[in-house]
C-alpha positions in Angstrom: -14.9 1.8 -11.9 -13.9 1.9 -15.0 -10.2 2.4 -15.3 -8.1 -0.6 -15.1 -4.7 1.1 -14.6 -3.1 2.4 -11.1 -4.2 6.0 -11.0 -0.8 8.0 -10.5 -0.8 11.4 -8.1 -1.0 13.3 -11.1 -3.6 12.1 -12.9 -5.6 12.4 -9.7 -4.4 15.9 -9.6 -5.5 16.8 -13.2 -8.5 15.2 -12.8 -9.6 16.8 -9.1 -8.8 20.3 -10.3 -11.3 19.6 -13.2 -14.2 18.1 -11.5 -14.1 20.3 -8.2 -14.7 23.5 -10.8 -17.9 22.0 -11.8 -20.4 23.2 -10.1 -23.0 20.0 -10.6 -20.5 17.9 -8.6 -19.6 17.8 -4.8 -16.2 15.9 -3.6 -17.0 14.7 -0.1 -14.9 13.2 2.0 -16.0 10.4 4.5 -14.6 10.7 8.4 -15.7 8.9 11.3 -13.8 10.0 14.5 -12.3 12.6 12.4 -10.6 9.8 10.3 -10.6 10.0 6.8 -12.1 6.5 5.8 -13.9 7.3 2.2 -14.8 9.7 -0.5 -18.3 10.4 -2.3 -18.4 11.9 -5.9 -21.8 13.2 -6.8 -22.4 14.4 -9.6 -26.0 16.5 -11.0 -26.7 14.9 -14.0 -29.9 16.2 -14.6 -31.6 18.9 -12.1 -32.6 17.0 -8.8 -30.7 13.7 -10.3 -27.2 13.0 -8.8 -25.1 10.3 -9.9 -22.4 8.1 -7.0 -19.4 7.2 -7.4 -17.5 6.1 -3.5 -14.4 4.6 -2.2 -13.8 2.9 1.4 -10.1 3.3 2.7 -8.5 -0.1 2.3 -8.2 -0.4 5.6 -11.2 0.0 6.7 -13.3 -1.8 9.7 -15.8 -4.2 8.3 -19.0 -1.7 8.2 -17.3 1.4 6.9 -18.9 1.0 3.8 -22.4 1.0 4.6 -21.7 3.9 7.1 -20.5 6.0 4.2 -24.0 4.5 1.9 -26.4 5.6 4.7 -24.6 8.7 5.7 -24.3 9.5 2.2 -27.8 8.6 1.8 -29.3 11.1 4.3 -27.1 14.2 2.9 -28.7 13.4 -0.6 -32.1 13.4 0.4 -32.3 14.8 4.1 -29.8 17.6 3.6 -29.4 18.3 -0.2 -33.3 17.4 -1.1 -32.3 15.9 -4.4 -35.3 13.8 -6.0 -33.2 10.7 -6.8 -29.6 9.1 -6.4 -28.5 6.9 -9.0 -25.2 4.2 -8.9 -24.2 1.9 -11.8 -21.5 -0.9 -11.5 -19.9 -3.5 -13.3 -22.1 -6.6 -13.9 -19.6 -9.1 -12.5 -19.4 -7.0 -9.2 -21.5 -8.8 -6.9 -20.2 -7.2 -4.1 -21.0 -3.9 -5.4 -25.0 -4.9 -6.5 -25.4 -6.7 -3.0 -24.3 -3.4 -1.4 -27.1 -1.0 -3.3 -29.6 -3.7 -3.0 -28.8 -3.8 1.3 -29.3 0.1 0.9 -32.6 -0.2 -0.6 -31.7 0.6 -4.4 -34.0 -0.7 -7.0 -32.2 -2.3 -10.1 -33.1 -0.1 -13.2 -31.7 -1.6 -15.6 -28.6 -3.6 -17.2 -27.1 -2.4 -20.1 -25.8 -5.5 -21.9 -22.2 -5.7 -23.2 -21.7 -1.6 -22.3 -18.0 -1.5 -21.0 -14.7 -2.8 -22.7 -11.8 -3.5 -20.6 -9.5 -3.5 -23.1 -9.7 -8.0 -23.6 -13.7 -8.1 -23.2 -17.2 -6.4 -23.3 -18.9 -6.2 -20.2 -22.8 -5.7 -18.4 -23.1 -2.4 -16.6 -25.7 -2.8 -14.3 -27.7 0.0 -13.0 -29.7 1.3 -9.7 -31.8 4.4 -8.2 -33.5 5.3 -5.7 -35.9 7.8 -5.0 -36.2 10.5 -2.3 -39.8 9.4 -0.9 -38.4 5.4 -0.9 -35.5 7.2 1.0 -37.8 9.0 3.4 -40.4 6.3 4.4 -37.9 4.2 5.3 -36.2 6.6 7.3 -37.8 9.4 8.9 -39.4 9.0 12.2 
């Protein structure tokens, strides 16, 4: 989210071999049909708290993206048990803050002027949700 640069193999490669030795992160990857279509990056921030971070293949059907959310969603809560799931974005994303708001997010908060892109300063906006929001909506 907030690197502005293309990300070369090898920085990829540096940065996966550092993350996938923490152990308060988990590096999922999204398949439908066996396809590879996205990746999750959770990360433990705090005990019970995990942070997202997701990517949709670029090719993608329409719908992948909220396939990966709610699938995502239910491993969190449903699988993992974690208390609450927390996802921040850009503040000029709308297409990012529709797509936690259509999962049920709650806006937490905006932190004003938080990110520089290198020209300007901009809003970071963030959500959570909580495991019993997660459950009464979705357990039968």
């Amino acid at each position: 989210m907030y690197t502005q640069h293309e990300i070369g193999l090898d920085e990829h490669t540096r940065w996966f071999e550092r993350v996938s030795q923490d152990p308060d992160r988990q590096l999922l990857v999204f398949e439908l049909a066996g396809e590879p279509l996205g990746f999750v990056n959770l990360h433990q921030i705090v005990l019970g708290i995990v942070e997202w971070g997701f990517y949709v293949a670029p090719d993608a059907s329409k719908g992948t993206g909220r396939l990966l959310g709610l699938t995502t969603l239910f491993y969190v809560f449903n699988h993992e048990k974690f208390h609450k799931i927390c996802g921040q974005t850009i503040g000029y994303n709308e297409r990012a803050i529709r797509f936690h708001r259509c999962l049920g997010f709650k806006l937490e908060g905006t932190l004003r002027k938080q990110h520089y892109d290198g020209q300007q300063y901009h809003d970071v906006v963030y959500f959570g949700m909580l495991a019993d929001e997660w459950l009464s909506e979705n357990t039968t």
